[in-house]
Wavefront OBJ file of the C-alpha trace (Angstrom):
o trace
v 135.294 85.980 92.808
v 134.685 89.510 92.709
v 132.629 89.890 89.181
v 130.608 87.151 91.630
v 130.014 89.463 94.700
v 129.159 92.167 91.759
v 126.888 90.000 90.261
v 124.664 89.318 93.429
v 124.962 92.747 94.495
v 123.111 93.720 91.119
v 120.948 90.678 91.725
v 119.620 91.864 94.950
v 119.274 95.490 93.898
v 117.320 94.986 91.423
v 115.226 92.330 93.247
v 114.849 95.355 96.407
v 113.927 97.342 93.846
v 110.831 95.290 92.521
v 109.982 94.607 96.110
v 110.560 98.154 97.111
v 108.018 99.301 94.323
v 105.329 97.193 95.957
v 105.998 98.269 99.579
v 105.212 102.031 98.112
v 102.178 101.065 96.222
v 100.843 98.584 99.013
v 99.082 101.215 100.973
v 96.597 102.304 98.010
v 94.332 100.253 99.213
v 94.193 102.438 102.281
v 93.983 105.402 100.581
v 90.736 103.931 98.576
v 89.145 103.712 101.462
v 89.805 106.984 102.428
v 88.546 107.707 99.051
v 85.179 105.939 99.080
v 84.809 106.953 102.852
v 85.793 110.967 102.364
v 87.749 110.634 105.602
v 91.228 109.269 106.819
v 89.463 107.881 109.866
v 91.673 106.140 112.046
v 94.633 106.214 109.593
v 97.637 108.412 110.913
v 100.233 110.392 108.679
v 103.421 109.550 110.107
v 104.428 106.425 108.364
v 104.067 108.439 104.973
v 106.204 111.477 105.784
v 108.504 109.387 107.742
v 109.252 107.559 104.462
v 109.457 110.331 102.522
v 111.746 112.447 104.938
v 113.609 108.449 104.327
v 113.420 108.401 100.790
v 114.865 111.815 100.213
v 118.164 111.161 102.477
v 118.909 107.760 100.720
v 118.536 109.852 97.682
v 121.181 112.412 99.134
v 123.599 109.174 100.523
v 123.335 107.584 96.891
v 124.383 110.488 95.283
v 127.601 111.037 97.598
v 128.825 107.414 97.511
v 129.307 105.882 94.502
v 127.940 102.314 93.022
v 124.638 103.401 94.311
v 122.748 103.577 91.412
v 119.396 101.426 92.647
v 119.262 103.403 95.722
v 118.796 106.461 93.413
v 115.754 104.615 91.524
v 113.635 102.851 93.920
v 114.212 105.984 96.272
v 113.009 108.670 93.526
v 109.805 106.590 92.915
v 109.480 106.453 96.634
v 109.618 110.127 97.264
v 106.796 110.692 94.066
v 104.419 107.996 96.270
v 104.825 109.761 98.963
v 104.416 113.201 98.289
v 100.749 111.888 96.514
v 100.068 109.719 99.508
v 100.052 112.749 102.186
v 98.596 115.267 99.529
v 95.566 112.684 98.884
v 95.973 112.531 103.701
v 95.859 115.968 103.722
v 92.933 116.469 101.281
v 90.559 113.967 103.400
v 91.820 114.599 106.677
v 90.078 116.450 109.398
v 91.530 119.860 110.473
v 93.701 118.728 113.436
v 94.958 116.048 111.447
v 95.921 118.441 109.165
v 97.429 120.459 111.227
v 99.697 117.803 112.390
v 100.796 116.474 109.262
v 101.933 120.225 107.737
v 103.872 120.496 111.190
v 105.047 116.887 110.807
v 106.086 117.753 107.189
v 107.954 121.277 108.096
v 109.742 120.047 110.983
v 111.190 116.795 109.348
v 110.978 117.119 105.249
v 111.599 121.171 105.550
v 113.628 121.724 108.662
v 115.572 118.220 109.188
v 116.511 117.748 105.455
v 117.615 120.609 105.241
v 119.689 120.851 108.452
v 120.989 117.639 107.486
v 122.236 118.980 103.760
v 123.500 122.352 104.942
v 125.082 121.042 107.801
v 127.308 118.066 105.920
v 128.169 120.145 103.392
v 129.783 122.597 105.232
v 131.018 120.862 108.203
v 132.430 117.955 106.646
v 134.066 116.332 103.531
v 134.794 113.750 101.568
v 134.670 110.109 103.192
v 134.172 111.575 106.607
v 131.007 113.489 104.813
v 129.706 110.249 103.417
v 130.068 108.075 106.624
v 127.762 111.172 108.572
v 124.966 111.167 105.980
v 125.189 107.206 106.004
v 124.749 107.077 109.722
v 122.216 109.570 109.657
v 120.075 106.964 107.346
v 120.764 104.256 109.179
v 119.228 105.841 112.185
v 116.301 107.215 110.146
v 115.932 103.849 108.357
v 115.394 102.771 111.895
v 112.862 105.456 112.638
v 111.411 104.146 109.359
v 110.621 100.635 110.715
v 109.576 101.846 114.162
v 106.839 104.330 112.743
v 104.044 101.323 111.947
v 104.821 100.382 116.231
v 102.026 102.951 116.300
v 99.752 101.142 114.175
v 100.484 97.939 116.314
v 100.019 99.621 119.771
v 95.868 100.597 118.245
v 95.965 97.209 116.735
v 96.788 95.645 120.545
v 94.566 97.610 121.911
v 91.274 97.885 119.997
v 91.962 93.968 119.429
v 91.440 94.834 115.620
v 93.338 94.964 112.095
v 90.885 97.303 110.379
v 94.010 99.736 110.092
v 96.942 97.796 110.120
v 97.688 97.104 106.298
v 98.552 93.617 105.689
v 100.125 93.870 102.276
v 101.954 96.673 103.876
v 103.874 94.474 106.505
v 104.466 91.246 103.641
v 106.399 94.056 101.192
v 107.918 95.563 104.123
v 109.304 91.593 105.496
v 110.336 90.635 102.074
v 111.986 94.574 101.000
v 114.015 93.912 104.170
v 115.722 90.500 102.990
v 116.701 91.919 99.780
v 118.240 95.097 100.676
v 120.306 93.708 104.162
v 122.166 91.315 101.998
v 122.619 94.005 99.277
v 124.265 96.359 101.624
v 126.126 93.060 103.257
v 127.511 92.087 99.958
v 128.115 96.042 99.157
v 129.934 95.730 102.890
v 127.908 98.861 103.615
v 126.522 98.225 106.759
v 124.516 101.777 107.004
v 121.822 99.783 104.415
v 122.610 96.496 106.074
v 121.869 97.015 110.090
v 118.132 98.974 109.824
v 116.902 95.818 107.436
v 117.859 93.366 110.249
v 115.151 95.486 112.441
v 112.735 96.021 109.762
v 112.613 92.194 109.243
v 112.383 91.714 113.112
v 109.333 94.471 112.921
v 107.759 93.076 109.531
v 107.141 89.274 111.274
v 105.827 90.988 114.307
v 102.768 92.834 112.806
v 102.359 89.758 110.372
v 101.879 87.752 113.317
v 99.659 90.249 115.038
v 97.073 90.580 111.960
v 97.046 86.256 111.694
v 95.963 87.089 115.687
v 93.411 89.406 115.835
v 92.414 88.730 112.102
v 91.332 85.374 113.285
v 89.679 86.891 116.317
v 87.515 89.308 114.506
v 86.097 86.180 112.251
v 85.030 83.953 115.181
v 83.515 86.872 116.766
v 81.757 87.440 114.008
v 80.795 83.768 113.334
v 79.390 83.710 116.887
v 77.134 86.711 116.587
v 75.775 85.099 113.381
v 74.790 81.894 115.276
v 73.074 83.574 118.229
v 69.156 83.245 116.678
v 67.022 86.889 116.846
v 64.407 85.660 119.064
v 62.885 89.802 118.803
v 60.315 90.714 116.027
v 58.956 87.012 114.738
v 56.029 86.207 112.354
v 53.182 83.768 113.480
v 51.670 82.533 109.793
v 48.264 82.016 110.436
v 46.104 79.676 107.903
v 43.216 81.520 106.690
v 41.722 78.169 105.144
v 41.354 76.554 108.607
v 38.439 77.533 111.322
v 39.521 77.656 114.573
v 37.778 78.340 117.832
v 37.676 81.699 119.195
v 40.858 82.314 121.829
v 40.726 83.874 125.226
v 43.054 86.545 126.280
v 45.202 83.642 128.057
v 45.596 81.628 125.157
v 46.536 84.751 122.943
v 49.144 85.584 125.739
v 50.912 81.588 125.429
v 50.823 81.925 121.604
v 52.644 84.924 121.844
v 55.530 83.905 124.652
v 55.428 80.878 122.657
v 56.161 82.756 119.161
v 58.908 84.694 120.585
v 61.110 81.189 121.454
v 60.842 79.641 117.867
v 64.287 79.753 116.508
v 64.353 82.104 113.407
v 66.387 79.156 111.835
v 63.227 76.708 112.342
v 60.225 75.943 109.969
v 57.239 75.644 112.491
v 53.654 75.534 111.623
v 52.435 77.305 114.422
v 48.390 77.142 113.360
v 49.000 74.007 112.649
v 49.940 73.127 116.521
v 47.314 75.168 118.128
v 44.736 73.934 116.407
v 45.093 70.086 117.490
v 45.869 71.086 120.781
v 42.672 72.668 121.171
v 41.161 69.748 119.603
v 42.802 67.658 122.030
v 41.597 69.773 124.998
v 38.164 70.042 123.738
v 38.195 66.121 123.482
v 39.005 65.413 126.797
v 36.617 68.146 128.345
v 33.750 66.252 126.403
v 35.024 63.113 128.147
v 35.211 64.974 131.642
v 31.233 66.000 131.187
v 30.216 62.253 130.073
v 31.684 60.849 132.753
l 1 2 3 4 5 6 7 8 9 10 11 12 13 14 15 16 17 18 19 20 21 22 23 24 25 26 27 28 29 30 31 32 33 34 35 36 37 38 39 40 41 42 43 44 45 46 47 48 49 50 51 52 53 54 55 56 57 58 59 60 61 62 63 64 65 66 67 68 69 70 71 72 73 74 75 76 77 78 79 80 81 82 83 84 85 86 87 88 89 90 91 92 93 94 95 96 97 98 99 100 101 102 103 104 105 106 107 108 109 110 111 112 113 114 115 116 117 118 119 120 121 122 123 124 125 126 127 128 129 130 131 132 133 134 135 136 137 138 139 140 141 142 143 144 145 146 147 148 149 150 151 152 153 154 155 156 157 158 159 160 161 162 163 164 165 166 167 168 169 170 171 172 173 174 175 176 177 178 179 180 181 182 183 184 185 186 187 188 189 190 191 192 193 194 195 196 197 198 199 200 201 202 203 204 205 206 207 208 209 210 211 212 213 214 215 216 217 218 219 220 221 222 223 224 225 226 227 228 229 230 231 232 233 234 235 236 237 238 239 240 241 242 243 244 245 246 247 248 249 250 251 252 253 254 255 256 257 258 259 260 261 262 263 264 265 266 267 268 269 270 271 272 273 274 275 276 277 278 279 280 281 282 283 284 285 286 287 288 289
């Protein structure tokens, strides 16, 4: 029964792992259009160096409890993503952006990492050491999943998903699953308890881009049906003779030109020219009579 448990621990490691390595590389499409665009725009920093400030402490739990091997993998890759992901921010972002990440960056990767090593290694030890660091991930692990509420508030607000990655918040649902019943069957409830939130998190913003997503395309839909009624063409025949036109009738062909439909194929020359025969026909009819 135990070689079981093992077994499905392994399984789900390795299965977090695969999923984890998506999550990390799910934002390059963000970062493309950074790239083609020269600017971060509306993209913020914090998710990034949250995760990476993440990464690095799961690196530092692994190494102190033991049977942690896959935490040590997919959390190694994670902190090389990272680090390229706010280098490539920080090379296209504007200077107060800038500024904010580096502060971001010394205050949690610089000053709380360190803090956090100095301070459990001298202060503690052993078990008691391990337990510290572990709840100390499980809280950031929390901070992890709350980061992208950010991203939801501007999504609420502005009514779009133009910056709310959707690949982003699949990996994140599905990396969530994997890794709360690894650390259920590992009966280490530090990995456990922040993947019950992140799940919770991951359907929320799913649900909010199937929203707004689906907003943004009838919008659109219903500013491609509204007809241009500003800058139309009157095709005149230049094979047909037609009577001179006063002022007034040049006036109605004009108001009249500017209500075609651009959707509609209308002979316009065509029209005024029997109408005028028309009128001329009963004005010779008036004069007989």
């Amino acid at each position: 029964m135990a070689d079981f448990s093992v077994h499905w621990v392994f399984a789900f490691g390795v299965l977090g792992n695969i999923v984890s390595f998506f999550v990390f590389l799910s934002p390059l499409p963000t970062f493309y259009k950074m790239y083609k665009k020269k600017s971060t725009e509306g993209y913020q920093s914090i998710p990034y160096v949250v995760a990476l400030f993440s990464a690095m402490l799961w690196i530092y739990y692994a190494f102190l409890k033991t049977n942690t091997t896959l935490l040590i993998t997919i959390n190694t890759f994670g902190c090389f993503v990272e680090i390229i992901y706010v280098g490539f921010y920080l090379f296209y972002a504007s200077k107060e952006a800038r500024v904010q990440t580096i502060k971001l960056l010394l205050l949690l990767v610089v000053g709380g990492f360190g803090a956090i090593v100095l301070v459990s290694q001298f202060l503690f030890e052993g078990a008691v050491r391990v337990q510290v660091v572990g709840w100390i991930c499980l809280v950031c692990s929390l901070c992890v999943f709350v980061a992208p509420l950010c991203i939801v508030k501007q999504v609420i607000k502005t009514k779009s998903v133009e910056y709310m990655p959707f690949l982003l918040s699949v990996f994140l649902t599905l990396s969530a699953v994997m890794w709360f019943f690894y650390g259920l069957l590992l009966k280490d409830f530090n990995i456990a308890i922040p993947n019950v939130l992140g799940f919770i998190f991951g359907i929320l913003q799913m649900v909010l881009y199937v929203m707004y997503y689906n907003k943004k395309e009838e919008e659109f839909v219903k500013e491609q049906n509204l007809p241009e009624l500003k800058n139309h063409v009157i095709i005149l025949h230049n094979e047909k003779k037609f009577p001179e036109l006063s002022e007034e009738q040049i006036i109605e062909i004009v108001k009249l030109g500017s209500l075609i439909s651009c959707t509609q194929k209308f002979d316009l020359a065509l029209c005024l020219h029997e109408n005028i025969a028309e009128d001329h026909k009963r004005l010779r009819k008036t004069l007989e009579i």
